[in-house]
C-alpha positions as CSV (number, residue, x, y, z in Angstrom):
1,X,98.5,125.8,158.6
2,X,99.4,129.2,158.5
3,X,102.6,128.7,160.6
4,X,103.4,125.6,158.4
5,X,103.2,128.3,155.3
6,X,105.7,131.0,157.1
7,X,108.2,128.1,157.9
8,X,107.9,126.6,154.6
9,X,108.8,130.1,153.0
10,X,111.3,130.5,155.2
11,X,113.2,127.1,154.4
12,X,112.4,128.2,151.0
13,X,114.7,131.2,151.1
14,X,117.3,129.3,152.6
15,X,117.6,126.7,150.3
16,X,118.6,129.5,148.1
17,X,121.2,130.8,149.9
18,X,123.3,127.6,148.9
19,X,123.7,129.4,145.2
20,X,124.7,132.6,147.0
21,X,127.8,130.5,149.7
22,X,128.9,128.6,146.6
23,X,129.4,131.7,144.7
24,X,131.5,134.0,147.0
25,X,133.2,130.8,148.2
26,X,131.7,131.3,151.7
27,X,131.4,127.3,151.8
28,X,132.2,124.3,149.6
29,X,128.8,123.2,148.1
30,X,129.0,120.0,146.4
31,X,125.6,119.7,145.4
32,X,126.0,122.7,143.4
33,X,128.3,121.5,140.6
34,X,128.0,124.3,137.9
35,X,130.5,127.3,138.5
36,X,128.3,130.0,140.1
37,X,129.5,133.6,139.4
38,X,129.6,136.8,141.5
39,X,126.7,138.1,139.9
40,X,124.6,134.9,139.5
41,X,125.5,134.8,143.5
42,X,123.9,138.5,144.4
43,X,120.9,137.2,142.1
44,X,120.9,133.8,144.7
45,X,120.8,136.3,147.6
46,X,118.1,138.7,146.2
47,X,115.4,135.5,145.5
48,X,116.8,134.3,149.3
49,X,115.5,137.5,150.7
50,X,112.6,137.9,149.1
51,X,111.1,134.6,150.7
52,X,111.5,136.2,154.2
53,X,109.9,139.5,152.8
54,X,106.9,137.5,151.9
55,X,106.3,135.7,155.1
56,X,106.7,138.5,157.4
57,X,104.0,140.2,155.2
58,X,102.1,137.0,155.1
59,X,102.4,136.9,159.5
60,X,101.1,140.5,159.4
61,X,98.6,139.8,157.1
62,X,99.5,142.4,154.1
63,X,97.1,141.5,151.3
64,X,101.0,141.6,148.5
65,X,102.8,139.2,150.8
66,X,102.4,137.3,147.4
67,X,104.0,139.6,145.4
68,X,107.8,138.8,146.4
69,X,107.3,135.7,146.5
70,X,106.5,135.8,142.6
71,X,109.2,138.1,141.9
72,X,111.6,135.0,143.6
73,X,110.2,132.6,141.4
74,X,110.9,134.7,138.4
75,X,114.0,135.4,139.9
76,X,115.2,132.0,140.3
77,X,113.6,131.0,136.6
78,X,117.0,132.9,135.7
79,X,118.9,131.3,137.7
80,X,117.6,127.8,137.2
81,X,120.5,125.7,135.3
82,X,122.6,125.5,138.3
83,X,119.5,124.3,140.3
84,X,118.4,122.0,137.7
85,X,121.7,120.3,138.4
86,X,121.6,120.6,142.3
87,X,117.9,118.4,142.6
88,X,119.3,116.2,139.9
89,X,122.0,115.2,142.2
90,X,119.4,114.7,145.0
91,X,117.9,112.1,143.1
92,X,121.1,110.1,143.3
């Protein structure tokens, strides 16, 4: 379970680098359909980054491995109309 829980963070954080590509034009994301700016894209990559954080502190057992994990999730509460439309094209 525990291993399940560091992979699941992990995929986590990737899933938000799709906001950060889309922004700096690194790849065409068509799930993304809402114009994501340069700064919206850095904010992308600072919630993608703080997932890792949290599962290398969750491998080593730090008792705040929770901590950026939160700070992601507020993070990405700022960033959530262009992910809003990203799972609503999922359900298509």
């Amino acid at each position: 379970m525990r291993r399940f829980f560091i992979l699941l963070l992990l995929v986590h954080g990737s899933i938000h680098l799709l906001g950060f590509v889309k922004a700096f034009g690194f790849a065409h994301v068509d799930a993304l359909r809402l114009p994501i700016g340069p700064i919206a894209g850095v904010g992308w990559l600072a919630a993608a980054g703080l997932y890792p954080v949290s599962a290398a502190l969750f491998l080593v057992g730090h008792r705040v491995w929770w901590i950026p994990t939160g700070l992601g999730g507020v993070l990405y509460d700022f960033l959530r109309p262009a992910a809003r439309l990203f799972f609503m094209r999922l359900r298509r």
